[in-house]
Backbone as a printed PyTorch tensor [residue, N CA C, xyz], in Angstrom:
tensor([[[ 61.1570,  50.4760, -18.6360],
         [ 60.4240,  49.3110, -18.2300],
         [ 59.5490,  48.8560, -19.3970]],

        [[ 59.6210,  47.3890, -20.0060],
         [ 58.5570,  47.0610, -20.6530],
         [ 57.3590,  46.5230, -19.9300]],

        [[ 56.2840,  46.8280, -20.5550],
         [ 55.0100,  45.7650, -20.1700],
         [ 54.0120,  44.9810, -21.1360]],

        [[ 54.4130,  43.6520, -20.7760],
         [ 53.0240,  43.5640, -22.3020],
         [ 52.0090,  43.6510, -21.9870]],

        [[ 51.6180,  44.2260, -22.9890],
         [ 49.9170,  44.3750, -23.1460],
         [ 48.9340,  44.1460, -24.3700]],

        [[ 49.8480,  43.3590, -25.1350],
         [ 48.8390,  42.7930, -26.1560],
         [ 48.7330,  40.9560, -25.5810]],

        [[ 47.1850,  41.1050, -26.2580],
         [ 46.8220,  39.7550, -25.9560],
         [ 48.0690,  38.6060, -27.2080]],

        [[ 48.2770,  37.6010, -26.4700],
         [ 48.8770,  36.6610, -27.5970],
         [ 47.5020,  36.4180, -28.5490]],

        [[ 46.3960,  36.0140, -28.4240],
         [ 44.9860,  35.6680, -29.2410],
         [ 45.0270,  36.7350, -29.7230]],

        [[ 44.9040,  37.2710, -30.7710],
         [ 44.0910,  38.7640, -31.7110],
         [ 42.6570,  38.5990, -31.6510]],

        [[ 42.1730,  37.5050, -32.0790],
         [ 41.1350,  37.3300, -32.1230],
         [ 40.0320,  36.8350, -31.2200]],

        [[ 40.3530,  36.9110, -30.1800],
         [ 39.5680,  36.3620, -29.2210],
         [ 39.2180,  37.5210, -28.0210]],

        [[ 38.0290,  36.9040, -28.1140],
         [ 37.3530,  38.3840, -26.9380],
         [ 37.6660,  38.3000, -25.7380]],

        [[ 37.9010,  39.4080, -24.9840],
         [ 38.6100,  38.9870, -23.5590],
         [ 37.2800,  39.7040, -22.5920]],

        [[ 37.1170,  38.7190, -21.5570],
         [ 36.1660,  39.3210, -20.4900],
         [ 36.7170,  40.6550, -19.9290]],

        [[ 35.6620,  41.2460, -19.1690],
         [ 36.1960,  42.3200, -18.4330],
         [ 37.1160,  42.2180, -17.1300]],

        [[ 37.0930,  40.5200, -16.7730],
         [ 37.5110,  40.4690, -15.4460],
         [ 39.0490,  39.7520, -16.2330]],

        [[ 38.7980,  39.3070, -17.4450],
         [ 40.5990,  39.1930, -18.0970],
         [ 41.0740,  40.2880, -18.2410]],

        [[ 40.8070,  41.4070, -19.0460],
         [ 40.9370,  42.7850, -19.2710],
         [ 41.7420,  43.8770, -17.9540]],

        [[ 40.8460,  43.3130, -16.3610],
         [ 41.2550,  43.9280, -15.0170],
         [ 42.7360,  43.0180, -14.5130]],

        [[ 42.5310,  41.9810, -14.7570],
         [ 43.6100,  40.8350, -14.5040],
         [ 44.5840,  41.6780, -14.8470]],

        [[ 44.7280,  41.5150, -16.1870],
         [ 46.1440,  41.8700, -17.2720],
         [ 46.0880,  43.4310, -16.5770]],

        [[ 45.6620,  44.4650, -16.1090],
         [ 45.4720,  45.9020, -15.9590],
         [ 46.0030,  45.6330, -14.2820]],

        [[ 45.7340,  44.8980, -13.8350],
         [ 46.1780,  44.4230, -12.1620],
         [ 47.7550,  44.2870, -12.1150]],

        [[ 48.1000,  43.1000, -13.1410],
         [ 49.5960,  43.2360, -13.4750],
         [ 50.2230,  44.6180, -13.8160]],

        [[ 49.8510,  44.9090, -14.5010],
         [ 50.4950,  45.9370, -15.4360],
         [ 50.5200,  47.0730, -14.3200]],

        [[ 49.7460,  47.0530, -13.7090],
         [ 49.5180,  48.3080, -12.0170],
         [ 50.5930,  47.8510, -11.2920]],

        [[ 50.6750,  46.4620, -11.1360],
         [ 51.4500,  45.8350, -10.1320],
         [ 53.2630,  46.9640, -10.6350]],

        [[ 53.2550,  46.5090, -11.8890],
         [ 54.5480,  47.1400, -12.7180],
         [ 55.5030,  48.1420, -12.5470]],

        [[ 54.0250,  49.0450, -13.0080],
         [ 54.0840,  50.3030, -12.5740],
         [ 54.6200,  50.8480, -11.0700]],

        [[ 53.9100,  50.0130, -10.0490],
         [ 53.9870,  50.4920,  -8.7280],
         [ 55.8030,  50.1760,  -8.3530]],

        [[ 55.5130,  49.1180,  -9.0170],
         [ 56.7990,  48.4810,  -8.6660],
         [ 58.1420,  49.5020,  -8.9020]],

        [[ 58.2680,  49.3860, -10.0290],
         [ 58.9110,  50.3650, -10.9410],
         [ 59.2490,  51.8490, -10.1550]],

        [[ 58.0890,  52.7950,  -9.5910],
         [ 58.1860,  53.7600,  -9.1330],
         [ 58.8050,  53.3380,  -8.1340]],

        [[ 58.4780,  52.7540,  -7.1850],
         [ 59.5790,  52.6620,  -5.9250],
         [ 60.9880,  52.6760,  -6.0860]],

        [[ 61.4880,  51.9020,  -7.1010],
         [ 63.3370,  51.6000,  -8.0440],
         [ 63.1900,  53.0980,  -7.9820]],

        [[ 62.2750,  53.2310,  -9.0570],
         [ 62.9740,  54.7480,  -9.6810],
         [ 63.0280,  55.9280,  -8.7110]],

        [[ 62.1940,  55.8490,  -7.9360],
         [ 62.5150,  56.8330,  -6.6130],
         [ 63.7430,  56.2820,  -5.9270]],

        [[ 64.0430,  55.0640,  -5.1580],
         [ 65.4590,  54.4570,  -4.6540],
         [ 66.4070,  55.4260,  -5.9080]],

        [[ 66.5160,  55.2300,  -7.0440],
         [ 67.7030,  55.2320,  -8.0820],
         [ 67.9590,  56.9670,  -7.9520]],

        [[ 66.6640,  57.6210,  -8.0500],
         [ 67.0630,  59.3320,  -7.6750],
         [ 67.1920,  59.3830,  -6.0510]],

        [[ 67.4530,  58.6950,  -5.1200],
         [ 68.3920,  58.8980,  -4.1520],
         [ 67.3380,  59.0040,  -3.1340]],

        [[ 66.2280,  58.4430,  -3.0580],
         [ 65.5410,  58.2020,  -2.1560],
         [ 65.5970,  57.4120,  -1.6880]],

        [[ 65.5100,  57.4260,  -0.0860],
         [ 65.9630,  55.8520,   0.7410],
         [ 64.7970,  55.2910,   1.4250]],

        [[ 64.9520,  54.2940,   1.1680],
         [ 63.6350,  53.7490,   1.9750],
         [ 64.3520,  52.6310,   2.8220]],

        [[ 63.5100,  52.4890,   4.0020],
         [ 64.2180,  51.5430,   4.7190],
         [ 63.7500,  50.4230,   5.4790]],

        [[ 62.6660,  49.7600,   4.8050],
         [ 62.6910,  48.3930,   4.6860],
         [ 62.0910,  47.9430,   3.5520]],

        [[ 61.5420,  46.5240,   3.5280],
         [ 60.2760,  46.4190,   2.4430],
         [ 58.9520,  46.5400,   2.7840]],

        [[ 59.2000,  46.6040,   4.0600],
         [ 57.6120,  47.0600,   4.4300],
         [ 57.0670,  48.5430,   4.2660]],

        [[ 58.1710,  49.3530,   4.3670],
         [ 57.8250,  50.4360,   4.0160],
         [ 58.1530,  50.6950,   2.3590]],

        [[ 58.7260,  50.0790,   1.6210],
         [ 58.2070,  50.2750,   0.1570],
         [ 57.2090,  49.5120,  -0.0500]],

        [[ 56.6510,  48.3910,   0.3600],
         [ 55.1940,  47.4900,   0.1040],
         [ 54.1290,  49.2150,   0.3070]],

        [[ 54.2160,  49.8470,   0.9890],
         [ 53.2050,  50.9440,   1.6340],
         [ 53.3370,  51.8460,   0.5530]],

        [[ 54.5980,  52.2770,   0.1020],
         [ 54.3520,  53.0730,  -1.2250],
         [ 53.7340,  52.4910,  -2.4120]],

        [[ 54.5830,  51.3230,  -2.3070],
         [ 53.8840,  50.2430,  -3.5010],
         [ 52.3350,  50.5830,  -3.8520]],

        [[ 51.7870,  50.2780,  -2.1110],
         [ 50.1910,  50.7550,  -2.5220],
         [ 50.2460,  51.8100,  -2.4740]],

        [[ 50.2720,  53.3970,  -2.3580],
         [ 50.0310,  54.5180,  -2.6910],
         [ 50.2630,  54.8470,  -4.2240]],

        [[ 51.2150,  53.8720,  -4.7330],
         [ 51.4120,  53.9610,  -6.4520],
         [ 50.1860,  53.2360,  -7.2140]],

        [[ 50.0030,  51.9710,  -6.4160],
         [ 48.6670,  51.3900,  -6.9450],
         [ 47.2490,  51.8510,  -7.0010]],

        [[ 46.9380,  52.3390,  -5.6040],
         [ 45.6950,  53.1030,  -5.3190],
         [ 45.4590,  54.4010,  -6.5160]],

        [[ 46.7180,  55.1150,  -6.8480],
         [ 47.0830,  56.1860,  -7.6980],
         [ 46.4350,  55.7470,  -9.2840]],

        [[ 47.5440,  54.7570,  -9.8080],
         [ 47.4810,  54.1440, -10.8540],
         [ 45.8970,  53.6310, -11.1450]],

        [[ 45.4230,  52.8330, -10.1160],
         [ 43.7510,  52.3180, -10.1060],
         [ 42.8790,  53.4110, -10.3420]],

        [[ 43.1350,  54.7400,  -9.5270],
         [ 41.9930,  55.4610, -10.1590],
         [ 42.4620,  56.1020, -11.4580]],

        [[ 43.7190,  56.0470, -11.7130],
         [ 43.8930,  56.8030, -13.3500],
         [ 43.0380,  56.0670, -14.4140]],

        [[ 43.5560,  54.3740, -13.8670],
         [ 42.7970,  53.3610, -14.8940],
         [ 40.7900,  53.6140, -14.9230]],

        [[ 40.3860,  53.8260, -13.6330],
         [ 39.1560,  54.1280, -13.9610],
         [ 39.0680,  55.1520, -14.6320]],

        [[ 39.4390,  56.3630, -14.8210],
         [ 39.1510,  57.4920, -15.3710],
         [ 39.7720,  57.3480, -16.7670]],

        [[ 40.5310,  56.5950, -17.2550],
         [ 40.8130,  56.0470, -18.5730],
         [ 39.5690,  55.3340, -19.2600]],

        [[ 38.9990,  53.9550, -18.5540],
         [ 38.8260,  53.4070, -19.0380],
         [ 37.2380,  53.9590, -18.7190]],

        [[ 36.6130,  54.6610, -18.4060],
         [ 35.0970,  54.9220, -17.9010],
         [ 34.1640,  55.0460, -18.8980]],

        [[ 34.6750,  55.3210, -20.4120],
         [ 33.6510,  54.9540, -21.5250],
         [ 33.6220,  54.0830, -21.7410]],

        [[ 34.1470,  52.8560, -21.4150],
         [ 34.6780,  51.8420, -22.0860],
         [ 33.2600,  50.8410, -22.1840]],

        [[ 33.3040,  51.1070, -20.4530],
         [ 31.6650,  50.6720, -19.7990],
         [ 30.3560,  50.9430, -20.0060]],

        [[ 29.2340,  50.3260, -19.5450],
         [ 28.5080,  50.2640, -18.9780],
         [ 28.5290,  50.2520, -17.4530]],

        [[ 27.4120,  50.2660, -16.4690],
         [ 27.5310,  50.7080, -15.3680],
         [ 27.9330,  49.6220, -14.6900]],

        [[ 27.4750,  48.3650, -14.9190],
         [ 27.5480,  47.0510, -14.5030],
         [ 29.2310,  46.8570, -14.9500]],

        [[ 29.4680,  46.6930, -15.9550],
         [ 30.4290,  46.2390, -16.0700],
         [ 31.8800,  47.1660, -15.7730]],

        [[ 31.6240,  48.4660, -15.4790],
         [ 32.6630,  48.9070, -14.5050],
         [ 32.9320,  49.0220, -13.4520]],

        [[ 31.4600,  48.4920, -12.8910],
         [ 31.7760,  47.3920, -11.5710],
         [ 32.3800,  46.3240, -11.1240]],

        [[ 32.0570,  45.4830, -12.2620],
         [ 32.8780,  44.2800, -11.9870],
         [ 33.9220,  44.6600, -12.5520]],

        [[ 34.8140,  45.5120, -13.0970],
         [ 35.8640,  45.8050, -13.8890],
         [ 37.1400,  46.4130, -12.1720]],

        [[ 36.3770,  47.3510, -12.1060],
         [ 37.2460,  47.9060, -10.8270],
         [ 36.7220,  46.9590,  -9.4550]],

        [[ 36.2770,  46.1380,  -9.4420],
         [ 36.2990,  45.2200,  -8.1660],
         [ 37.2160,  44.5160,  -8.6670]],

        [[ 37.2860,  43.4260,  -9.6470],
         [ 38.4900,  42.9380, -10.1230],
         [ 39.9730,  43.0710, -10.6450]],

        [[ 39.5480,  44.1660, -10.7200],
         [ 41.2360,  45.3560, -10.7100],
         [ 41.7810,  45.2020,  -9.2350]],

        [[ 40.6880,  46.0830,  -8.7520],
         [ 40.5800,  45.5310,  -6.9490],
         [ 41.4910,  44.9930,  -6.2650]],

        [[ 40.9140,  43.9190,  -6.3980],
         [ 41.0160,  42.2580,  -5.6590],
         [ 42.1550,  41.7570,  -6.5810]],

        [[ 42.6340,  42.1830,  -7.4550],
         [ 43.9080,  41.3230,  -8.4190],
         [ 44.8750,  41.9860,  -7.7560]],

        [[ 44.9400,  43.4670,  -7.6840],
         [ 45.9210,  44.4480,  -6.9430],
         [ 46.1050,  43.8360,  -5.4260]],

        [[ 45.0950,  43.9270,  -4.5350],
         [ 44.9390,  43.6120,  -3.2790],
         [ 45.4480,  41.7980,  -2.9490]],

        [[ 45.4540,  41.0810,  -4.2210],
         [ 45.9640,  39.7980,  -4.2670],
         [ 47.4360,  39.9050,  -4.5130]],

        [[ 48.1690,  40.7600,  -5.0480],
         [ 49.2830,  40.7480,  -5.3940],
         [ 50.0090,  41.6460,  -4.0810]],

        [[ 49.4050,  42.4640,  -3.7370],
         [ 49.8570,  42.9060,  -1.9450],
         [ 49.7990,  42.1620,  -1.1580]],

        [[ 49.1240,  41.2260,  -0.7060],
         [ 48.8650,  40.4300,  -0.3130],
         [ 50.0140,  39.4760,   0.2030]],

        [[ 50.1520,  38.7760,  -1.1200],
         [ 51.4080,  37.8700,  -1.5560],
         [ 52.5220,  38.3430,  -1.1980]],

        [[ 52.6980,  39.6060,  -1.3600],
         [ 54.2080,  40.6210,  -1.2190],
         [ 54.0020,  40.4700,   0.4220]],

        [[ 52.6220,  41.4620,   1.1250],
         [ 53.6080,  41.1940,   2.3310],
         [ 53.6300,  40.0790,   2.9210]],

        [[ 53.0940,  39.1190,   3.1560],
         [ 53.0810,  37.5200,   3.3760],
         [ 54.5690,  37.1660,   3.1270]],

        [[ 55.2620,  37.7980,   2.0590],
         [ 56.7260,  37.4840,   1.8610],
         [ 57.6000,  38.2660,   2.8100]],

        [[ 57.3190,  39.0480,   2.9640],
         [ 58.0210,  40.3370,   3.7990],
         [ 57.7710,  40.2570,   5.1980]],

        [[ 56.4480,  40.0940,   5.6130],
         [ 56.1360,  40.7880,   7.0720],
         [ 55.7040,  39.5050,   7.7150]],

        [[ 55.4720,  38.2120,   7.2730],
         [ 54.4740,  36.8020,   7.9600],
         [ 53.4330,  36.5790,   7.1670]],

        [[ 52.6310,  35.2960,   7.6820],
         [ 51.6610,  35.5090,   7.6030],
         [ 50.9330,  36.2980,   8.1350]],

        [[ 49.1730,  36.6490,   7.6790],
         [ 48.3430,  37.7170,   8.2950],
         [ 47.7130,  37.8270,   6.7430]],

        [[ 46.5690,  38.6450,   7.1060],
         [ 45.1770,  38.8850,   6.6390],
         [ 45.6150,  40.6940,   6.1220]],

        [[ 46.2730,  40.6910,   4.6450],
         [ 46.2830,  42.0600,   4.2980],
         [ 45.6520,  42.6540,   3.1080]],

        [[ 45.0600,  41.8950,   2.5940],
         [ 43.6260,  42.1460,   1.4210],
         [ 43.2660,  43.2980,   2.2420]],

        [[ 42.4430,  43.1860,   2.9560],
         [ 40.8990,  43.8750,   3.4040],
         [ 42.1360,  45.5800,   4.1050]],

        [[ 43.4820,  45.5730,   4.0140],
         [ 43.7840,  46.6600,   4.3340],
         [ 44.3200,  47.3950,   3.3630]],

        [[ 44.2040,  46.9690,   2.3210],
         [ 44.7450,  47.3290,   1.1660],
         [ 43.6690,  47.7080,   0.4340]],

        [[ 42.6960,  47.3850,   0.5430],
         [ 41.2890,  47.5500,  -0.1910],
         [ 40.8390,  48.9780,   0.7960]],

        [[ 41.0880,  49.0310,   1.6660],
         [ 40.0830,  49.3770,   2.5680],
         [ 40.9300,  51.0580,   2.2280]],

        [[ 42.6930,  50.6120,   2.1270],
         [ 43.7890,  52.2110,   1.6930],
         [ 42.8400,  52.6430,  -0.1140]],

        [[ 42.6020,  51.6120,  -0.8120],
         [ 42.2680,  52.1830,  -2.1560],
         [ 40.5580,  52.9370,  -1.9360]],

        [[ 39.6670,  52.0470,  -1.0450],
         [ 38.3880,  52.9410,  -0.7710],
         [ 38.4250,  54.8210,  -0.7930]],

        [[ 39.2150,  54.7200,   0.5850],
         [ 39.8370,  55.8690,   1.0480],
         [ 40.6510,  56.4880,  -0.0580]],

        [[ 41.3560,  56.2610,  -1.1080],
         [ 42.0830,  56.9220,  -1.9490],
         [ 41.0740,  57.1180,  -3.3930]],

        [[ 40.3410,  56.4590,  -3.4420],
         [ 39.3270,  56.9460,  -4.6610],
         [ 38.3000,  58.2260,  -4.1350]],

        [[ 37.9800,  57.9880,  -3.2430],
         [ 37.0450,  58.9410,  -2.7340],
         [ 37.8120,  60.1520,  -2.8050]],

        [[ 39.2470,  59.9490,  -2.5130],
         [ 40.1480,  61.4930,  -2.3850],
         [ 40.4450,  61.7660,  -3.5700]],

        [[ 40.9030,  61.1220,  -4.5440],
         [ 41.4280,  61.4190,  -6.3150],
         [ 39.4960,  62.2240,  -6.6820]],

        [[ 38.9280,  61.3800,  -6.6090],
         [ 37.6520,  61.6590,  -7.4720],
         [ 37.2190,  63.2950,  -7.0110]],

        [[ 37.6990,  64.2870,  -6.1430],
         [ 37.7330,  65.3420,  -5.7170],
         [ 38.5260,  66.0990,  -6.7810]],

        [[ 39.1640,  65.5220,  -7.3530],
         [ 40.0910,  66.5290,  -8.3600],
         [ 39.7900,  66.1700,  -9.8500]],

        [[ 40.1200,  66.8440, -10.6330],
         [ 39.9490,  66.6040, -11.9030],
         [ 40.9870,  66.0430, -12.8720]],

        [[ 40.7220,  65.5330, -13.9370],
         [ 41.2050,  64.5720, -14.5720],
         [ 40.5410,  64.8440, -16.3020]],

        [[ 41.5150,  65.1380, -17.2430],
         [ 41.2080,  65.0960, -18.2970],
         [ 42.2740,  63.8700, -19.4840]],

        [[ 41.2630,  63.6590, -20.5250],
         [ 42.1870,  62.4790, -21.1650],
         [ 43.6090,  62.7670, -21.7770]],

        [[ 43.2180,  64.2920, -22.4580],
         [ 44.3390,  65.2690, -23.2820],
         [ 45.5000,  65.3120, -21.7510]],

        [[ 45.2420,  66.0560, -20.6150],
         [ 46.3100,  66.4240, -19.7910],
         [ 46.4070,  65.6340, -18.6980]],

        [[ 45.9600,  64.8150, -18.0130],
         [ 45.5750,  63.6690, -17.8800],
         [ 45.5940,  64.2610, -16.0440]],

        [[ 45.8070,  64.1100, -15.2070],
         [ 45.7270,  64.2690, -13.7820],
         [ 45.7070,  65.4820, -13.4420]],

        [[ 45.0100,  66.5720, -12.4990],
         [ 45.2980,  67.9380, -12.5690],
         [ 46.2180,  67.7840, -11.4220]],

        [[ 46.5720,  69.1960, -11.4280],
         [ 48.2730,  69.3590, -10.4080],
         [ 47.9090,  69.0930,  -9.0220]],

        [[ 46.2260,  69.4210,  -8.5700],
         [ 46.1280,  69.1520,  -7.1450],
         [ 45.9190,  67.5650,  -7.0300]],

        [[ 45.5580,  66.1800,  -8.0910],
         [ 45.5960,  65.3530,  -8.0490],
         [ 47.3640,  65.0790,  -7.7830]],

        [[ 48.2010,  65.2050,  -8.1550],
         [ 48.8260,  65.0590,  -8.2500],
         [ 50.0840,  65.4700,  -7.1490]],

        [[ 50.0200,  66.3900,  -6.9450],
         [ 50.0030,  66.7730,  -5.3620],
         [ 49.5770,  66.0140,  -4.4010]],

        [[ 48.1040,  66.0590,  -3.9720],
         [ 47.9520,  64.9650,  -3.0600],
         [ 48.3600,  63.4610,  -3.6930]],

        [[ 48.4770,  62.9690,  -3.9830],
         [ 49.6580,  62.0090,  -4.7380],
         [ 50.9620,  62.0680,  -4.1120]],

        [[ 51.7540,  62.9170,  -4.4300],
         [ 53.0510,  63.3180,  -3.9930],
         [ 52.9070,  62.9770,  -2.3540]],

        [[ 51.8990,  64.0770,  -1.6790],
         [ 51.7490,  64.2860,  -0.5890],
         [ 51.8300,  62.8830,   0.5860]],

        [[ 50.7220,  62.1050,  -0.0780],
         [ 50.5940,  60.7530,   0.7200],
         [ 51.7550,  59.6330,   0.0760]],

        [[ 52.5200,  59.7150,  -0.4920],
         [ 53.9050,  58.8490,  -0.6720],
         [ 55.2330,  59.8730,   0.2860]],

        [[ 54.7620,  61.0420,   0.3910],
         [ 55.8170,  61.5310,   1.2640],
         [ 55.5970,  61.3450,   2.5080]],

        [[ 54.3490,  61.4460,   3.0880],
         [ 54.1100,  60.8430,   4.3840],
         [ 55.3480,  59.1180,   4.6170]],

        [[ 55.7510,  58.3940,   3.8350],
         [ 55.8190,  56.9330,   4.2420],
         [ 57.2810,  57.5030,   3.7870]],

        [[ 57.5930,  58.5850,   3.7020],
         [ 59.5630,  58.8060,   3.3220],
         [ 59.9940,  58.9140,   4.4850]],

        [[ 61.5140,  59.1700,   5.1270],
         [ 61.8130,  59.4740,   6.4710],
         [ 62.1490,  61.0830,   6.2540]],

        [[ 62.0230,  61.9510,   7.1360],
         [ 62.6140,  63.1430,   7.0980],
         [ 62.9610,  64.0280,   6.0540]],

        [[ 64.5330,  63.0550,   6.0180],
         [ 65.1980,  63.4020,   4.8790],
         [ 64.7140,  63.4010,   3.6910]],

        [[ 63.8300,  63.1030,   3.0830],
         [ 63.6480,  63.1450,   1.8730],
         [ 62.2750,  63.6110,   1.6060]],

        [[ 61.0190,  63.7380,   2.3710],
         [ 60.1140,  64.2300,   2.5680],
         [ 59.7200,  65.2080,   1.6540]],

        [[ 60.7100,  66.5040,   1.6610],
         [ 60.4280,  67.9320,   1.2690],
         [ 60.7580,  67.5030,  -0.1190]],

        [[ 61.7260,  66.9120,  -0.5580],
         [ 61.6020,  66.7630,  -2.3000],
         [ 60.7040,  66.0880,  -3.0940]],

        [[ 60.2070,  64.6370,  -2.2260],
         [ 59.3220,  63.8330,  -3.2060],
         [ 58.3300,  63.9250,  -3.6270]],

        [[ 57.8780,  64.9790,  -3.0710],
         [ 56.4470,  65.6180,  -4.2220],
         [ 57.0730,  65.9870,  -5.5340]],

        [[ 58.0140,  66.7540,  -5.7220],
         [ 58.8470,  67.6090,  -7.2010],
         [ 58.6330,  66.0980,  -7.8500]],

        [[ 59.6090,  64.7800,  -7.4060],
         [ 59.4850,  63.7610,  -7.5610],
         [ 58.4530,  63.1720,  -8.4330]],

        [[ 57.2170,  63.2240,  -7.2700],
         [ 56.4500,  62.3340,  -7.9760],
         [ 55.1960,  63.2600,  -8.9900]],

        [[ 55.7060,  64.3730,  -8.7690],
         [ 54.6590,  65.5240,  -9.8230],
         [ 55.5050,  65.4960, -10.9970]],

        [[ 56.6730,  65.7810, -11.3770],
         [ 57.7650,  65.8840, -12.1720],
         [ 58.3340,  64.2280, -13.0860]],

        [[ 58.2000,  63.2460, -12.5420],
         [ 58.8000,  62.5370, -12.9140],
         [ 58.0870,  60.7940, -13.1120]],

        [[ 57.7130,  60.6700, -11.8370],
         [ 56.4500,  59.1360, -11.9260],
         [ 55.2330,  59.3070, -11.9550]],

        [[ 54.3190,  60.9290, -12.1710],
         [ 53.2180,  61.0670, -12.5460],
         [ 53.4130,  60.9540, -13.8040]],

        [[ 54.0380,  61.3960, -14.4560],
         [ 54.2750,  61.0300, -16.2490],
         [ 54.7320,  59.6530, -16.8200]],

        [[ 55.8640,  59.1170, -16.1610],
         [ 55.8360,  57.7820, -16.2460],
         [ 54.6280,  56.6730, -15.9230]],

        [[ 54.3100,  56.8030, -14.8230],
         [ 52.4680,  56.0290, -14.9800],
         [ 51.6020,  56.4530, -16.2630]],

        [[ 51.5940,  57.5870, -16.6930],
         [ 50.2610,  57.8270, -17.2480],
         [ 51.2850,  57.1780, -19.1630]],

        [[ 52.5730,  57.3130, -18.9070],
         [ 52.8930,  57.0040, -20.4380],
         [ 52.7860,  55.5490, -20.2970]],

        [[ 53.1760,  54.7530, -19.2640],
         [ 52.3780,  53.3480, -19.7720],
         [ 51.5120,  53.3960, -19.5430]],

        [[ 50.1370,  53.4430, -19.1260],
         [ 49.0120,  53.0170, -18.6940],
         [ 48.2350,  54.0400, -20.4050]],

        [[ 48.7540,  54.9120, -20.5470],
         [ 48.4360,  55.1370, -22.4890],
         [ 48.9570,  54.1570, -23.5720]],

        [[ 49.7800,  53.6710, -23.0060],
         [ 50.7200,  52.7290, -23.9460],
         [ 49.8210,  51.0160, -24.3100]],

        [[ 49.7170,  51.3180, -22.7450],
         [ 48.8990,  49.4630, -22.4190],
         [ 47.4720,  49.4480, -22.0670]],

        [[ 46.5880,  50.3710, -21.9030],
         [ 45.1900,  50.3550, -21.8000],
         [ 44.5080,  50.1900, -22.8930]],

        [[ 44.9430,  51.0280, -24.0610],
         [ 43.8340,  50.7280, -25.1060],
         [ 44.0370,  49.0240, -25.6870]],

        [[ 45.3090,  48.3470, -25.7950],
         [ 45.6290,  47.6390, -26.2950],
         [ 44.8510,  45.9880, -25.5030]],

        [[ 44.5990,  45.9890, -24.3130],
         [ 43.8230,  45.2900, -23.4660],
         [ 42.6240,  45.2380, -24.0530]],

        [[ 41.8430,  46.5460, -24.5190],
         [ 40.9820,  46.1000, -25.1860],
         [ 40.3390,  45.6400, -26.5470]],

        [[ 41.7300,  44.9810, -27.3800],
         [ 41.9710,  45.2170, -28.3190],
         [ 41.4730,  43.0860, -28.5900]]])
């Protein structure tokens, strides 16, 4: 998968809420991406509403890696407005998806409300820049994308997502984070 992540401007300073924008996409990507690549190793999913649901368990995932990437980057203020606008760009792009998929309806505030609940649970585990997610992050990771599998596939997609799209997230989001702030 490519993603860009250099600004076309070199020279021009980008806000923090351009910076979350472009980092919103690039999440969007990612999430996206993992769902294929789980379908392609023989995982079935069986509608789009139930990959929209992994979708966000890849996003919620990806969002707190990006905070714990980017947490020097800040000040206190401005990694506020940094991860509200990560946020709300993510929760805008779910949004849109299921509006395409499921009707209209009001799915911001449930998508926000799955990432609340999923930061509070990541921030329990540890996280270094060198090794980047520890195995029980990563695990519960696995854990809550296997909840939304059917049966059949349940017992493998942790190996899955510990083995195979925990490393793929973290090699783009190394690839395309520093360069956002560039």
């Amino acid at each position: 998968m490519r993603i860009k992540s250099r600004w076309s401007k070199k020279d021009k300073t980008h806000s923090v809420e351009e910076i979350a924008g472009a980092l919103a996409f690039i999440a969007w990507r990612i999430a996206t991406n993992g769902v294929l690549s789980m379908e392609n190793a023989d995982f079935q999913t069986e509608s789009q509403q139930q990959r929209l649901e992994i979708i966000a368990e890849f996003l919620a995932f990806t969002i707190h890696i990006a905070d714990r990437m980017t947490i020097e980057r800040f000040d206190e203020k401005q990694r506020m407005d940094f991860m509200t606008e990560l946020a709300l760009k993510c929760a805008k792009h779910m949004e849109d998806n299921k509006r395409d998929v499921i009707g209209a309806g009001e799915y911001r505030q449930e998508f926000i409300d799955l990432l609340n609940r999923r930061m509070a649970d990541y921030a329990e585990f540890g996280f270094s820049e060198e090794e980047g997610p520890s195995f029980g992050m990563m695990r519960f990771f696995g854990d809550q994308v296997s909840k939304i599998f059917g049966e059949r596939d349940q017992q493998w997609v942790n190996s899955q997502v510990i083995d195979i799209e925990v490393p793929e997230i973290m090699k783009h989001l190394k690839r395309a984070t520093p360069n956002l702030f560039m």
